[in-house]
C-alpha positions as CSV (number, residue, x, y, z in Angstrom):
1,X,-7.0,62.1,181.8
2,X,-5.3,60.0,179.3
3,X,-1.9,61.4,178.1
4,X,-1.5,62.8,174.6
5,X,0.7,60.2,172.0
6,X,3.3,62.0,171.0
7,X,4.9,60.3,167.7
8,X,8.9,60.1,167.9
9,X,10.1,60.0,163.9
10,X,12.8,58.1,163.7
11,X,15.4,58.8,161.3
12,X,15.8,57.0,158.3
13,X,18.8,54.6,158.2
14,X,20.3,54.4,154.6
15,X,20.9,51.1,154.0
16,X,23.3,49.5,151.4
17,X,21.1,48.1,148.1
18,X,21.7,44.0,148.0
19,X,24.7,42.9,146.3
20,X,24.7,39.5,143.8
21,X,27.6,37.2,144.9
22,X,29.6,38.5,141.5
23,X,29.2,42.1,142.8
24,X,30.7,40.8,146.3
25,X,34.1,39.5,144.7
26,X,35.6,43.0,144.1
27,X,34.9,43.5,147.7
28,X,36.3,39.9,148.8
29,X,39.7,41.1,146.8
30,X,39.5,44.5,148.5
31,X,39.1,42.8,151.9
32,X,42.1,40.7,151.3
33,X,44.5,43.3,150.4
34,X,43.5,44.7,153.7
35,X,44.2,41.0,155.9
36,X,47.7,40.8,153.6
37,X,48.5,44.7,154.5
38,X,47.7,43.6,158.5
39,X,49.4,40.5,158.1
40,X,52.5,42.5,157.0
41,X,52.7,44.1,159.9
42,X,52.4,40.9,162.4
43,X,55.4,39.9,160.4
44,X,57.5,42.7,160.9
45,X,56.5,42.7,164.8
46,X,58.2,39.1,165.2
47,X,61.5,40.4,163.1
48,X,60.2,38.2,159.6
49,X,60.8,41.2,157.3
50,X,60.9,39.6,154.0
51,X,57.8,37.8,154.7
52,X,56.7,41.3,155.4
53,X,57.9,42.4,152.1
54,X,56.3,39.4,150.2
55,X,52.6,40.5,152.2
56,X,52.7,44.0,151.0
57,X,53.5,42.9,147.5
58,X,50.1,40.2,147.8
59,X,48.4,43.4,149.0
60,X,49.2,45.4,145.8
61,X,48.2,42.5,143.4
62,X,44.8,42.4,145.1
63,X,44.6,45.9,145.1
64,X,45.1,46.3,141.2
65,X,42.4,43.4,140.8
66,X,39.1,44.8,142.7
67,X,39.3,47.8,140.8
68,X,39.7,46.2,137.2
69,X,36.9,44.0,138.0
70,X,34.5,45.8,139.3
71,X,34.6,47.3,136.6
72,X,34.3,44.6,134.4
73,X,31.8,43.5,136.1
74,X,29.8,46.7,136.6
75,X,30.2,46.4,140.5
76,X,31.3,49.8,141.0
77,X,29.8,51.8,144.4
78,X,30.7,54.2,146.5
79,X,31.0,51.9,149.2
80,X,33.6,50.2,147.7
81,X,35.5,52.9,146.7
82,X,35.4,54.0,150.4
83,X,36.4,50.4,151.4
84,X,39.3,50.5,148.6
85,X,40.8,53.8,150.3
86,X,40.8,52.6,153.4
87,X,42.2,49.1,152.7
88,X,45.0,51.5,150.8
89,X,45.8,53.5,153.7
90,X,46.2,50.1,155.8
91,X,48.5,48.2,153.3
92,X,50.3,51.5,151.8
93,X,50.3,53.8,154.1
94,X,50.7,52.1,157.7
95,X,51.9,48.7,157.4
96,X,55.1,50.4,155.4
97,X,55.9,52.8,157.7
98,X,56.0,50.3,160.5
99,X,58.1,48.1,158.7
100,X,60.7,50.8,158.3
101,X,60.3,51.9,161.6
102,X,60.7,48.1,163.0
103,X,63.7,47.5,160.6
104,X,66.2,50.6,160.8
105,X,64.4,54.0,161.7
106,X,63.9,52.9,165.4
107,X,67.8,54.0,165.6
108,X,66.8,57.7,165.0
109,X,64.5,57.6,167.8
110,X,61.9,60.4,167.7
111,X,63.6,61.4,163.9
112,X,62.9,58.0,162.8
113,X,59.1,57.9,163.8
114,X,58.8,61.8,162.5
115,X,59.8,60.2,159.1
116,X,57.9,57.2,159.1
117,X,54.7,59.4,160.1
118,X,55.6,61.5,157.2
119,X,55.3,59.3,154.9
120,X,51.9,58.2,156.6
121,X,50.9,61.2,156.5
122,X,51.3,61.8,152.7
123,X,49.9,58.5,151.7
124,X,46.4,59.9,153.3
125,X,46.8,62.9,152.2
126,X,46.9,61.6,148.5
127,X,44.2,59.1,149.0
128,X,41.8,61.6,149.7
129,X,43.3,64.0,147.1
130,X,42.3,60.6,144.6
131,X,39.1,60.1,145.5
132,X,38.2,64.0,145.4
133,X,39.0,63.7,141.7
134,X,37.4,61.2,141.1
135,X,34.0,62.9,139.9
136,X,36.2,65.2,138.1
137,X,37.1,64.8,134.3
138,X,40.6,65.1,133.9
139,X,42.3,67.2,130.7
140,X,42.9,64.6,127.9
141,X,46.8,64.9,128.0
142,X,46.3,63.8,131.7
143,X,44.1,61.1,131.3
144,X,47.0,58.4,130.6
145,X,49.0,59.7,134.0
146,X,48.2,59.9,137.5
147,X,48.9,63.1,139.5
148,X,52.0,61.8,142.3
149,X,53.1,58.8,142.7
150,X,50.1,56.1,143.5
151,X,49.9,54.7,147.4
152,X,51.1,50.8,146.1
153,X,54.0,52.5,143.8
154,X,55.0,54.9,147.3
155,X,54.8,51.6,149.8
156,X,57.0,49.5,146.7
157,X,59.5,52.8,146.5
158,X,60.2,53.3,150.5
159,X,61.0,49.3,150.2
160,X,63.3,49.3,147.8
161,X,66.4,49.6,150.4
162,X,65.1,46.6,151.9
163,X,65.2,44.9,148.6
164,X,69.1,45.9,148.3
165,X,69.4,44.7,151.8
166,X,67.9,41.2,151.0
167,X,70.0,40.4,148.4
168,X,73.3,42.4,148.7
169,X,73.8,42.6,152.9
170,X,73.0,45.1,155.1
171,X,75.8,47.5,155.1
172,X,74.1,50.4,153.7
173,X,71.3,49.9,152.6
174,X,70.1,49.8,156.2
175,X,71.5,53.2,157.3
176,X,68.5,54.9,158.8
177,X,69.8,58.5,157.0
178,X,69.4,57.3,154.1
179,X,66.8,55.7,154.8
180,X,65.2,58.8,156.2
181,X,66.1,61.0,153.0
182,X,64.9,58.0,151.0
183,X,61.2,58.2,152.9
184,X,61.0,62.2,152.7
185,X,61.5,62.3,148.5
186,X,58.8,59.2,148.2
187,X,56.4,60.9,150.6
188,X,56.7,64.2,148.4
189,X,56.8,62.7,145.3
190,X,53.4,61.0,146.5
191,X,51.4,64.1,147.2
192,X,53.6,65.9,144.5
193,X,51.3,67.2,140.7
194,X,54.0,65.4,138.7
195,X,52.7,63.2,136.1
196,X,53.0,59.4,137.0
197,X,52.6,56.4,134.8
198,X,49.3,54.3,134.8
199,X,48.5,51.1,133.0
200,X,44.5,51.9,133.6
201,X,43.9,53.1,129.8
202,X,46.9,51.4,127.9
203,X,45.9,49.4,124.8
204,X,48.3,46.7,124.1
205,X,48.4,45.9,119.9
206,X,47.1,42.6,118.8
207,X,50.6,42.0,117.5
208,X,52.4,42.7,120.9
209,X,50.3,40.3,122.8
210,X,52.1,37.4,122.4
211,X,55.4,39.3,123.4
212,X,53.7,40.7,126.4
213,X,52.5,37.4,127.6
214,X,55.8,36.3,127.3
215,X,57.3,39.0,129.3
216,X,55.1,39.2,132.2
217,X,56.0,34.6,132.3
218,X,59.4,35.6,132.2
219,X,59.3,38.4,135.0
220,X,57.1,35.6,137.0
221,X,60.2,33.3,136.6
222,X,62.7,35.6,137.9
223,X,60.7,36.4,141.3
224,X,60.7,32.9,141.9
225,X,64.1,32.6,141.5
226,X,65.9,35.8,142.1
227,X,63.0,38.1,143.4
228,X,64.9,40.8,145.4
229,X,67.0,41.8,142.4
230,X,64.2,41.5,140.0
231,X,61.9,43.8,142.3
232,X,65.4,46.5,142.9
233,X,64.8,46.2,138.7
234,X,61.2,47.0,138.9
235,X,61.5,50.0,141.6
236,X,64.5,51.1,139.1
237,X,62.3,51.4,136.2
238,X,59.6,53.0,137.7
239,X,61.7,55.3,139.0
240,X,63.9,56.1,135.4
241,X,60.3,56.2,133.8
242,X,59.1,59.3,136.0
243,X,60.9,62.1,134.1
244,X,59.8,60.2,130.9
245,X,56.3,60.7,131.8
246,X,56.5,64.1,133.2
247,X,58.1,64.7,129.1
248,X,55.6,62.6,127.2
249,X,52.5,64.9,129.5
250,X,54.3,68.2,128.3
251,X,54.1,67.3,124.7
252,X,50.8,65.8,124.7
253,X,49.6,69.4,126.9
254,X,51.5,71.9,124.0
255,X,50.2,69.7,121.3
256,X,46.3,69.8,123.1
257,X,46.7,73.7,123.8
258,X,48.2,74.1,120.0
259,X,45.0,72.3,118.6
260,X,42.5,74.0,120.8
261,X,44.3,77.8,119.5
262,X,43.8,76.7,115.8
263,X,40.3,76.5,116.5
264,X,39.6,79.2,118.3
265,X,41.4,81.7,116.4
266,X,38.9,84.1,114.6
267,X,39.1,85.1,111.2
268,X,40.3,88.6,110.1
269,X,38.0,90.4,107.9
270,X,39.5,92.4,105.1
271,X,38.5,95.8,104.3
272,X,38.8,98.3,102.2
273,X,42.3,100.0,103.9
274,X,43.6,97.0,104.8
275,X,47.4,96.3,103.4
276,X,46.7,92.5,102.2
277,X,46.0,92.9,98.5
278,X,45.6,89.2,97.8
279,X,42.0,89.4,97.6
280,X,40.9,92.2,95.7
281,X,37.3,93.9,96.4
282,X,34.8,94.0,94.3
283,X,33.7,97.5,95.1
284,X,36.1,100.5,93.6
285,X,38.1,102.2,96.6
286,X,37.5,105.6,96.9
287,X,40.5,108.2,98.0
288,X,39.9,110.3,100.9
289,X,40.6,113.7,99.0
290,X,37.9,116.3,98.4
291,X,37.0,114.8,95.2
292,X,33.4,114.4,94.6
293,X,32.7,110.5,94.0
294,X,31.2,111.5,90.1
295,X,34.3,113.3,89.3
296,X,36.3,110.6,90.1
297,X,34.6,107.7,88.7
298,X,34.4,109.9,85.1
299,X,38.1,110.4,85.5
300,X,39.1,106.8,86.5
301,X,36.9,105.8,83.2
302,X,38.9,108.7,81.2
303,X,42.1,106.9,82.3
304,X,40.8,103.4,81.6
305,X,39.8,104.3,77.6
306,X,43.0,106.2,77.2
307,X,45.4,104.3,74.9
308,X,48.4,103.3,77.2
C-alpha cells in the first residue's frame, strides 16, 4: 500500500527587491559609520582616546551623509532605515559609553558603569522613539526641530569633557562626578520633548551662500589646526542654541494655534434683540407689549408724518 504524499508548504521567505549600485552607496556610508563607531572602541581599549574621539566624529559625518543621499537619490527603504538605527546605536550609543567608562568612570566602579549604561540606555530608547515617528506627520511649528537631543549631538555632548581634557590637561575635566552629572543631563536631554535644532529643512539664501561656503572652509581650517578647542566651540554652541530653539518653537506654536482660532471662529448672527446696532435690520422691531401689530404700525406712521 503506497503511502499518501502529504505536501509540506513552506513558508514564504521575503526577500529584499534588487538594489542598483547607486541605491547601494547610502548603505556603503551607513556601513562605514558602523566600522568607524567599532573602530572607536578598539581605540579606546588600547588607551588611544583621541583617536577614539576623531572615529566617532568620522562616524557622525557618515551618518549625516546616507540619509541626505538616499534621499537624493531616491534610495530610501526600510531596510536601510533599520540598518541606519542600528549603526546609530553602535557609534552613539555604545562606542561612547565605553569610552567614558575606559577613560574616567571606571574610578566609580559599579556607579561609573550605572552611568555609562544610562546613557546607553537613553540613546536606544530615543532611536526607537525616532523611528516610531517616522510615519507620523509632525505639527508645522515642529517640523524645523527634532524632539531631544539627536544620538550624534548626545555621543558629541558626553565628549565634550574629553575635548577640555585634550587641550587644557586633565585636572578636571576628568573628574568622574562630573563626569557622571555631565552623562545623566545628556542622557535626559536625549529622550527629553524639548525642541532641538535640525539642519534637515534649512534653506540657505542665494546671497548667503558664498559666506556659508566660507565659514564651513574656515571651521575646516581650525580642526586641522586647533581641533579640540574648535570642537569645545561647537559643543558650546549647540548647547547655548537649545533654549533658543525651545523659544523660536513656542512662538511658531502660539502664532500656528492663533492662525488656526481665526479660522475657526464662527460668525455671530445678529438679531432682532441683539445690543449691536451697527447694522440696522430691515424689518421694523416690534415691542413685546400687548399692542396689537396694526395699532402699532398706524401709530409709528402717525409719529413719522407729525411735524417735529
Amino acid at each position: 500500500m503506497r503511502s499518501a504524499r502529504m505536501r509540506i508548504r513552506r513558508p514564504r521567505v521575503r526577500r529584499i527587491a534588487p538594489f542598483s549600485v547607486n541605491r547601494m552607496v547610502p548603505n556603503i556610508l551607513t556601513l562605514l559609520a558602523l566600522c568607524a563607531g567599532m573602530t572607536a572602541i578598539r581605540f579606546a581599549v588600547n588607551g588611544k582616546f583621541e583617536y577614539a574621539v576623531f572615529a566617532i566624529i568620522v562616524a557622525g559625518i557618515f551618518d549625516g551623509l546616507d540619509g541626505r543621499l538616499a534621499r537624493l537619490l531616491k534610495a530610501t527603504s526600510s531596510f536601510g532605515a533599520e540598518l541606519d538605527s542600528l549603526s546609530d546605536f553602535i557609534s552613539f550609543g555604545a562606542a561612547p559609553a565605553v569610552m567614558l567608562y575606559l577613560w574616567t568612570m571606571s574610578d566609580l566602579q559599579s556607579v561609573g558603569w550605572a552611568m555609562v549604561l544610562f546613557y546607553a540606555v537613553c540613546c536606544a530608547l530615543r532611536l526607537a522613539r525616532f523611528n516610531t515617528q517616522l510615519a507620523a506627520e509632525p505639527p508645522p511649528w515642529r517640523s524645523n526641530f527634532f524632539s531631544g537631543v539627536p544620538a550624534p549631538a548626545g555621543a558629541g555632548l558626553i565628549m565634550v569633557p574629553m575635548f577640555a581634557s585634550f587641550e587644557w590637561g586633565s585636572w578636571i575635566a576628568r573628574s568622574p562626578i562630573l563626569n557622571a552629572v555631565w552623562i545623566g543631563i545628556v542622557a535626559l536631554l536625549m529622550i527629553s520633548t524639548i525642541p532641538t535644532f535640525s539642519l534637515k529643512r534649512i534653506r540657505i539664501p542665494s546671497h548667503h551662500v558664498i559666506p556659508t561656503l566660507l565659514g564651513i572652509g574656515l571651521m575646516t581650517a581650525f580642526l586641522t589646526t586647533a581641533p579640540w578647542a574648535t570642537l569645545l566651540l561647537v559643543g558650546a554652541a549647540y548647547v547655548v542654541s537649545i533654549p533658543l530653539t525651545v523659544r523660536a518653537s513656542h512662538r511658531l506654536r502660539r502664532d500656528y494655534q492663533a492662525r488656526q482660532e481665526q479660522v475657526a471662529e464662527p460668525r455671530r448672527p445678529i438679531t432682532a434683540g441683539s445690543s449691536d446696532l451697527s447694522i440696522p435690520s430691515s424689518e421694523p422691531v416690534i415691542p413685546e407689549s400687548g399692542v396689537s401689530s396694526s395699532e402699532w404700525r398706524h401709530e409709528r406712521r402717525t409719529a413719522q408724518e407729525s411735524p417735529r
